[in-house]
C-alpha positions as CSV (number, residue, x, y, z in Angstrom):
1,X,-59.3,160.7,75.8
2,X,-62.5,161.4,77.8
3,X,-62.8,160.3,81.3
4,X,-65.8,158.1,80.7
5,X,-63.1,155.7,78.1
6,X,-60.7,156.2,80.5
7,X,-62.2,154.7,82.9
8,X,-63.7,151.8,80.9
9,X,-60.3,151.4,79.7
10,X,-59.2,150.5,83.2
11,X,-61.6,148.6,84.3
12,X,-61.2,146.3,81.3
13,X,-57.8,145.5,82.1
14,X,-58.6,144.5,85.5
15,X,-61.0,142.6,84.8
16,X,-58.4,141.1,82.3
17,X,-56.1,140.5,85.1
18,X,-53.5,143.0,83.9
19,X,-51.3,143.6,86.9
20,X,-52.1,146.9,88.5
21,X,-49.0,149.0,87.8
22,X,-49.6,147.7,83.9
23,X,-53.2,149.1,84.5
24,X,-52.3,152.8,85.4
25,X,-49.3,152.8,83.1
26,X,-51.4,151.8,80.3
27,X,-54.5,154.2,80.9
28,X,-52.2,157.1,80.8
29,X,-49.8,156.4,78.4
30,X,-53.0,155.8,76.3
31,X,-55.1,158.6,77.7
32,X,-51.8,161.1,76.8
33,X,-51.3,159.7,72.9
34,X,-55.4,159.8,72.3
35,X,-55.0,163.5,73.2
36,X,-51.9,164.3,71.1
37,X,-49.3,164.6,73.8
38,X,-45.9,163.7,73.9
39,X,-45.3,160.9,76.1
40,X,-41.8,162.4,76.8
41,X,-44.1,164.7,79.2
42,X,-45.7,162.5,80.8
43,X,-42.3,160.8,81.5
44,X,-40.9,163.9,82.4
45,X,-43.6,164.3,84.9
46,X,-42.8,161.0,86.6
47,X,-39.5,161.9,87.2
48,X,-40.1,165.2,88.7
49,X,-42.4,163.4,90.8
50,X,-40.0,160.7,91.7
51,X,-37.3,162.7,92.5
52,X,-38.7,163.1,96.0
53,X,-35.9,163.1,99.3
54,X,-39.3,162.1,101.3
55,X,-40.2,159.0,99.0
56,X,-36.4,157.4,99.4
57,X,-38.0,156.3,102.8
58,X,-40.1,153.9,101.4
59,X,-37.8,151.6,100.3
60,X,-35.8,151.7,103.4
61,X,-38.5,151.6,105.9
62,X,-39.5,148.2,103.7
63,X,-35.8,147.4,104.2
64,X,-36.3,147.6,108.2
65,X,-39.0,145.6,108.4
66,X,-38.2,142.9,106.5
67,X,-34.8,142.4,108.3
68,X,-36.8,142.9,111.7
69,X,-38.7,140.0,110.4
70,X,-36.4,137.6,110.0
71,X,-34.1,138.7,112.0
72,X,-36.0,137.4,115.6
73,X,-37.4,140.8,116.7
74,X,-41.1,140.0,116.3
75,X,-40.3,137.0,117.9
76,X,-38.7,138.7,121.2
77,X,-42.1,141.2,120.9
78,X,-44.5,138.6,121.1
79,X,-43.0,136.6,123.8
80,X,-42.4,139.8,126.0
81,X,-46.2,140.7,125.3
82,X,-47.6,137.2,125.8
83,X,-46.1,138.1,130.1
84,X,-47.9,141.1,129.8
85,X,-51.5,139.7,128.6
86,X,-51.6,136.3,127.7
87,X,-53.3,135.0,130.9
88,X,-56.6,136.5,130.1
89,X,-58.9,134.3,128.4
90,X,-57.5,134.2,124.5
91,X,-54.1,135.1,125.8
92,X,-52.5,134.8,122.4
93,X,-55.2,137.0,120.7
94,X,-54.3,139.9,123.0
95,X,-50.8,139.2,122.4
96,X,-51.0,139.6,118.6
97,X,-53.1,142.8,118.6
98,X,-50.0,143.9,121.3
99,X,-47.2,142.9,119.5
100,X,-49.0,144.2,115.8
101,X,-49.0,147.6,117.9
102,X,-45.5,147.7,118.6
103,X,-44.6,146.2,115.3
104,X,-46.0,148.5,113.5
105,X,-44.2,151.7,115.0
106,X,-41.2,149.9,113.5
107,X,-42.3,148.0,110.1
108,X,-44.5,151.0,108.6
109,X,-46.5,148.1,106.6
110,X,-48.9,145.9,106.9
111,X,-48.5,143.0,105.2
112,X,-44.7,143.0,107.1
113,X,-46.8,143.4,110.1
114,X,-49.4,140.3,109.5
115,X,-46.8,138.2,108.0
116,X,-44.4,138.8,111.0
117,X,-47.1,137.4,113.6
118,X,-48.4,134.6,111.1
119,X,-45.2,132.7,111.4
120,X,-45.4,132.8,115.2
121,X,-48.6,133.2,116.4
122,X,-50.5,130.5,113.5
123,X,-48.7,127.6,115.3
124,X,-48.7,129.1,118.3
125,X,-52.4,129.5,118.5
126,X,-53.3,126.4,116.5
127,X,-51.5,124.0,119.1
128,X,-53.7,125.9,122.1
129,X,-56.9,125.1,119.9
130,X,-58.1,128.6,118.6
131,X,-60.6,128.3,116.3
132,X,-59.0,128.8,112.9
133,X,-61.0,131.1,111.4
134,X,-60.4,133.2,114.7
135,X,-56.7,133.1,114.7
136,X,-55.9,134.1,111.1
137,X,-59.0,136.8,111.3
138,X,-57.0,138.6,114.6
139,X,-53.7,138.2,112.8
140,X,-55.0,140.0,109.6
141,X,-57.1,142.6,110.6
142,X,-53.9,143.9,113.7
143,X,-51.8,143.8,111.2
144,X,-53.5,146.7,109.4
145,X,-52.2,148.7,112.2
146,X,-48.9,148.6,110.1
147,X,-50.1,151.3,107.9
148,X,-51.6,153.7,110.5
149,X,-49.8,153.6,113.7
150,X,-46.5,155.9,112.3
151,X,-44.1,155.2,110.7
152,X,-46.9,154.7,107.8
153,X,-45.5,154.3,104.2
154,X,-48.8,155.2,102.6
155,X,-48.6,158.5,104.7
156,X,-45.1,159.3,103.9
157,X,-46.4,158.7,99.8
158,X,-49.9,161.0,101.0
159,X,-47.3,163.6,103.1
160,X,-45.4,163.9,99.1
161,X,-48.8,164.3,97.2
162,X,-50.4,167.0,99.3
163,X,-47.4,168.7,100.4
164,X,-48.4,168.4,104.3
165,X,-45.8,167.8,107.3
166,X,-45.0,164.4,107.6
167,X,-44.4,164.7,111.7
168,X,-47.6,165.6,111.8
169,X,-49.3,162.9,110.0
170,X,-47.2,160.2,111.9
171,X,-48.6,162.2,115.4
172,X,-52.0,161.7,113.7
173,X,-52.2,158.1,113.5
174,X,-51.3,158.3,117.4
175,X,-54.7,157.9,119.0
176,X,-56.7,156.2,116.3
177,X,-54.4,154.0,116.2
178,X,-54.4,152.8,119.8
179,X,-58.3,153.2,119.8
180,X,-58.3,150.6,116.8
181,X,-56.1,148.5,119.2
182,X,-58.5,149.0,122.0
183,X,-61.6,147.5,119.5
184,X,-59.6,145.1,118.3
185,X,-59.4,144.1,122.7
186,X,-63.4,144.4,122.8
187,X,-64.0,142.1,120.5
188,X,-61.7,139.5,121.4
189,X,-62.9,140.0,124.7
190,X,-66.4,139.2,123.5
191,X,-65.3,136.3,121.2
192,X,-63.3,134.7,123.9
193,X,-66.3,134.8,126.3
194,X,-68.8,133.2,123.9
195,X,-65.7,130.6,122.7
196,X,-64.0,129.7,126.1
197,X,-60.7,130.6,124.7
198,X,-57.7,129.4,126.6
199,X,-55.4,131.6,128.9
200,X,-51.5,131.0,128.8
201,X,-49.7,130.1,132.2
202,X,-48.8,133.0,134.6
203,X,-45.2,133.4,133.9
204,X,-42.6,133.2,136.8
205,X,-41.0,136.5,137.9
206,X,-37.6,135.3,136.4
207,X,-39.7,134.3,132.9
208,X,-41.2,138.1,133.0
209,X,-37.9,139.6,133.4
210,X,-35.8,138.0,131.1
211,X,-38.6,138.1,128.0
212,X,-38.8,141.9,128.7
213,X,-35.0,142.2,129.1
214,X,-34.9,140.8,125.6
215,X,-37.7,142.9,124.0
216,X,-35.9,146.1,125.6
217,X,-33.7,146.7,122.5
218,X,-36.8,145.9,120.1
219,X,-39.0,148.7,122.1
220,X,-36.0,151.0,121.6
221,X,-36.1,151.2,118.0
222,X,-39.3,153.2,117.9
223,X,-38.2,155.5,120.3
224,X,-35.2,156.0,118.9
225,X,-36.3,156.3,115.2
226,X,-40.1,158.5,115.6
227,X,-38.3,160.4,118.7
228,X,-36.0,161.5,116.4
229,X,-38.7,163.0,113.8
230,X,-40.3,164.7,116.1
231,X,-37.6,166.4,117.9
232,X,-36.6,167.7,114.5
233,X,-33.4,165.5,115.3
234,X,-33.5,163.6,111.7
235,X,-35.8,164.3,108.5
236,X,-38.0,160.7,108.1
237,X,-36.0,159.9,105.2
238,X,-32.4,159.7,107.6
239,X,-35.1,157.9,110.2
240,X,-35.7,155.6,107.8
241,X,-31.8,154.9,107.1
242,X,-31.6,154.9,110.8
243,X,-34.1,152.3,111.6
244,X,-32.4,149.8,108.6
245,X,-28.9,150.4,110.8
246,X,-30.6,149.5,113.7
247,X,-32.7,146.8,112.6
248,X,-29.6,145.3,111.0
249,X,-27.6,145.4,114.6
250,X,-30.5,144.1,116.0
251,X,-31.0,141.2,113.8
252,X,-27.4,140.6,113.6
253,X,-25.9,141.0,116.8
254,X,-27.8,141.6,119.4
255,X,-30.7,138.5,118.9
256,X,-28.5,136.4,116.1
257,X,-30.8,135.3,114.4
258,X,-30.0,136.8,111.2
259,X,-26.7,135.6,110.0
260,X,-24.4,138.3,108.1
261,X,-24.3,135.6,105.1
262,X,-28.2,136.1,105.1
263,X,-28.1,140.0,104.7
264,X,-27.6,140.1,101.0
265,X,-31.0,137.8,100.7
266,X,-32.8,139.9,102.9
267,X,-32.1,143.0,100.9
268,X,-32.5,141.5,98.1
269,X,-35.9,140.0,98.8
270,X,-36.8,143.7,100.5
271,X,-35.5,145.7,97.4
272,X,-38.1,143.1,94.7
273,X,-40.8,144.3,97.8
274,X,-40.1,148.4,97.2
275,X,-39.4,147.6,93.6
276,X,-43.2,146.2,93.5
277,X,-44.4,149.6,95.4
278,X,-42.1,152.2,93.7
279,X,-43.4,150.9,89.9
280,X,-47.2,151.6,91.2
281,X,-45.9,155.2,92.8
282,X,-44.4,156.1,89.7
283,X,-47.7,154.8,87.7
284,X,-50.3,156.8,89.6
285,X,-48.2,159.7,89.3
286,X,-48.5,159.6,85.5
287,X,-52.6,159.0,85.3
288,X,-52.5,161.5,88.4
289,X,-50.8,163.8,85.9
290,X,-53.4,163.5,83.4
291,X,-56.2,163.9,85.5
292,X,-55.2,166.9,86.4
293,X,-54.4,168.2,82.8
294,X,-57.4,167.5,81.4
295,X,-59.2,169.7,84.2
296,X,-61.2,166.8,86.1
297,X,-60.3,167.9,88.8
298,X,-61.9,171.8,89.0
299,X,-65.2,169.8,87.0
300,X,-65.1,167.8,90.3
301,X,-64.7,171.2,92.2
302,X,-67.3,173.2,89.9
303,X,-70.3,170.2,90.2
304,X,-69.4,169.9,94.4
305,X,-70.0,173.7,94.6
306,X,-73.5,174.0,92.1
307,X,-74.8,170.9,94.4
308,X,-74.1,172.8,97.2
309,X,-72.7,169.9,98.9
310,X,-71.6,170.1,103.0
311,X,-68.7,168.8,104.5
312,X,-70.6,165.6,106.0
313,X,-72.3,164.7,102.7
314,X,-68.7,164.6,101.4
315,X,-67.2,163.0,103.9
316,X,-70.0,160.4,104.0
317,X,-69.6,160.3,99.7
318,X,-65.6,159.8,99.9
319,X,-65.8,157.2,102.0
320,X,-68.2,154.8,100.4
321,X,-66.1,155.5,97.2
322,X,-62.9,154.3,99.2
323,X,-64.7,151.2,100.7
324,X,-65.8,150.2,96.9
325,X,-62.3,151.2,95.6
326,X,-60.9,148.8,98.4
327,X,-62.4,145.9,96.9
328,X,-60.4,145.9,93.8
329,X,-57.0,148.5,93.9
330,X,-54.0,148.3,95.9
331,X,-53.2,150.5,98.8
332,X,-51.1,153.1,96.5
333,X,-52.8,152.9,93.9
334,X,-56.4,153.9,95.4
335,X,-54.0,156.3,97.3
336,X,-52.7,158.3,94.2
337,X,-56.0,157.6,92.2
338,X,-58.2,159.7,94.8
339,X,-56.2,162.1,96.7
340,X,-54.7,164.3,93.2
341,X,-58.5,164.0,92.5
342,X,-60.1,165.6,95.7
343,X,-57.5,168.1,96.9
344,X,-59.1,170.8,95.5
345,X,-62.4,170.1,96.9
346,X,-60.8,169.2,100.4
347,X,-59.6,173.0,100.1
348,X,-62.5,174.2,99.1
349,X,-64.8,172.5,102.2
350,X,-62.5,173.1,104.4
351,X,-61.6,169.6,105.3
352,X,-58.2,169.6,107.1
353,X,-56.0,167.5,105.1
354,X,-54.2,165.3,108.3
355,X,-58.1,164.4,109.6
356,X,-58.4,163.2,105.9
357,X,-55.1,161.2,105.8
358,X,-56.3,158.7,108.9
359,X,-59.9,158.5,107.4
360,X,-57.9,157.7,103.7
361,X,-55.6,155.8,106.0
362,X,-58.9,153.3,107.8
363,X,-61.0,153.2,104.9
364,X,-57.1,151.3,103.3
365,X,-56.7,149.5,106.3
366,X,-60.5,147.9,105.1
367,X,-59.8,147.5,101.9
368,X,-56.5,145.1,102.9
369,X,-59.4,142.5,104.5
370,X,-61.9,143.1,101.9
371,X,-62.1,140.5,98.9
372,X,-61.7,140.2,96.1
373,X,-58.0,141.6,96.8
374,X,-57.5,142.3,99.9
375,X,-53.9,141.8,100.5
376,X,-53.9,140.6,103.9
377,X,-56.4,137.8,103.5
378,X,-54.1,136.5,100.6
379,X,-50.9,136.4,102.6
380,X,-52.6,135.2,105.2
381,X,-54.0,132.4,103.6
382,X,-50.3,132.1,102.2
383,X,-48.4,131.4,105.2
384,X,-51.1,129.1,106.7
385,X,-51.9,127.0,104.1
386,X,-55.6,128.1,104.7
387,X,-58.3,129.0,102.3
388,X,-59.2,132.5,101.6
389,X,-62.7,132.2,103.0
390,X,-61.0,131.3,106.6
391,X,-59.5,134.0,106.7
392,X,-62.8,136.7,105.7
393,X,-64.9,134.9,107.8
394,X,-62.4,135.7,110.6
395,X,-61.8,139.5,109.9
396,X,-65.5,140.2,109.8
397,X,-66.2,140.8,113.2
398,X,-62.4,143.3,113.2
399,X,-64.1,145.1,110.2
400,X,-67.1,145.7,111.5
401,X,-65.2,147.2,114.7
402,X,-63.4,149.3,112.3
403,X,-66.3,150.6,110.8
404,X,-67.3,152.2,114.2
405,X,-63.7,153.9,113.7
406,X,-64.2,154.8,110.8
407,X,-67.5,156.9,111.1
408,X,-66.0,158.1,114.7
409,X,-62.8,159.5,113.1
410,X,-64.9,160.9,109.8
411,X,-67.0,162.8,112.2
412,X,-64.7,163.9,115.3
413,X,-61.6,165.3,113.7
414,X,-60.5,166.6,116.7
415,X,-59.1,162.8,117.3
416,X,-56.4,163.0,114.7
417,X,-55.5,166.6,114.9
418,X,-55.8,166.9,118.4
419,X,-52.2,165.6,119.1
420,X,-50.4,167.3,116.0
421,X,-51.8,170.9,116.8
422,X,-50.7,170.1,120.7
423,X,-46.9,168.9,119.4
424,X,-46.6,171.6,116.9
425,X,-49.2,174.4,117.1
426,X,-52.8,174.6,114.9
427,X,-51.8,174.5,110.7
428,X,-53.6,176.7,109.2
């Protein structure tokens, strides 16, 4: 099948709703009989693929964070934070860009990361008089810092598709990660000024200690779990095993607020959660498959090189392609769509592949707030009971902070690498 009906192909079935791992599975499975395969290959190929020690950590990273969510541990983050920052003006907007921070160096995702702060902080910030569209637009767009401050799941599924260190993409998302945080500051700093946002009560000495007290085994996990990676301690699949242990004595014993009669749920609620990502994995490995067969991928290589086009002007190209791809695919599935695609031509321009993993990594992070399915603005609207167009009139100002990270990180490379290369010498 030609590229040109392959694509129309899938853009017909999402237009037709199809859900997106029935999309890829389809296009493939088609694109393979069309050209007279056997679809035992392309099977074949999914499994190889599959059968990846690094990938098990998805599911169990999921696992974590869906026990640290209802087992009380974003709960004992947020009030430790709200000591820290909540008496500045819009208090419990710094808290949630805090809290998503910290969060997200246990969580690895997103959504886990915006849903864990919607149950609190919606209330929370609704009963102090936020405007609306303000609260759920600072809960959506920090909780993107799920899938870039490390541990990231889509880097771990990036880490298995380009064959690059996963230590050194979690070191990666380090800095931009913290400078996202630092925007996401500015602008609530700004939008509390022009608002008059309210400040929480100073806390007494005996209120700061015990909060903190009580976050102290919640900060731990990170350290525990990441220090372990990159002390070459544990391989991020054991960290991943080793943060679900630790989330489940957390949860369980040390902040009771998950019951041992609850577990099962939890696990199985997380398990339908990995389910949901592993069936899109395995799907974009089988059209990833056939793009490569069919030799797309050294015509993408041959026209960049007749064009004679630079680094920048791909850079610049790549990026508006992810921002457009955003709007309609999932995070995986734009993930395993583009990257098989462009490796080659990364290679070929030079373009270190962990500076492209956090500029893959922002321009996802986008796509979660942009509409039509933006993830984030859908669970959002979710657990507030809000409509959709709350929520995007709320992130807009986040995104367009973002933005400024984006073209900062595309252009500075130095930013991502900087702290890999320090930790474990320049790749080459």
């Amino acid at each position: 099948m030609s590229f040109p009906a392959a694509l129309g192909l899938f853009v017909v079935l999402l237009l037709l709703g199809a859900p997106i791992f029935l999309v890829l599975g389809l296009v493939s499975g088609v694109s393979f009989a069309v050209d007279g395969r056997p679809l035992i290959g392309l099977a074949q190929k999914i499994i190889d693929e599959m059968n990846s020690a690094t990938l098990v950590s998805v599911p169990l990273f999921v696992m974590a964070a869906r026990i640290m969510d209802s087992g009380g541990i974003s709960r004992a983050l947020i009030n430790a934070a709200s000591t820290w920052v909540g008496q500045a003006r819009g208090g419990l907007a710094y808290v949630c860009v805090v809290t998503c921070t910290i969060f997200a160096a246990i969580s690895g995702s997103s959504v886990a990361t915006a849903l864990a702060m919607a149950v609190i902080l919606v209330p929370a910030m609704t009963q102090r008089h936020y405007p609306r569209p303000f609260t759920l637009g600072v809960i959506g767009a920090s909780g993107t810092l799920g899938i870039l401050i490390p541990p990231s799941l889509p880097l771990i599924v990036y880490a298995v598709i380009t064959d690059t260190s996963v230590a050194r993409l979690f070191l990666a998302g380090v800095v931009p990660g913290l400078m996202q945080a630092a925007l996401f500051m500015g602008v609530i700093w700004f939008i509390s000024r022009r608002s008059d946002l309210p400040a929480e009560p100073r806390p007494s000495f005996e209120d700061f200690k015990q909060a903190n007290l009580k976050a102290l085994p919640a900060l731990m996990l990170p350290v525990i779990v990441l220090g372990g990676i990159y002390g070459g301690i544990v391989t991020v699949t054991e960290a991943a095993g080793l943060s679900t242990f630790l989330a489940v004595i957390l949860a369980t014993s040390v902040y009771k607020e998950l019951r041992w009669a609850e577990l099962p749920g939890v696990v199985a609620e997380s398990m339908r959660s990995s389910a949901r990502i592993m069936i899109i994995v395995a799907m974009a490995f089988g059209i990833s498959h056939w793009i490569t067969e069919t030799g797309l991928t050294r015509a993408l290589l041959a026209w960049v090189t007749d064009i004679g086009l630079t680094q920048w002007q791909f850079l610049l190209a790549i990026n508006i392609l992810l921002l457009i791809l955003g709007m309609f695919l999932e995070v995986f599935a734009t993930l395993l769509l583009v990257v098989p695609l462009i490796v080659p031509v990364m290679q070929a321009l030079q373009i270190d592949p962990v500076h492209f993993a956090i500029l893959m990594i922002i321009n996802l992070e986008l796509g979660l707030l942009t509409p039509p399915i933006g993830l984030n603005l859908f669970v959002l609207s979710s657990a507030s009971g809000s409509k959709v167009g709350e929520v995007v009139k709320g992130v807009l100002p986040f995104m367009a902070a973002m933005l400024v990270l984006l073209v900062v990180i595309t252009y500075v490379p130095a930013i991502s690498t900087f702290l890999p290369d320090l930790v474990y010498g320049v790749s080459r």
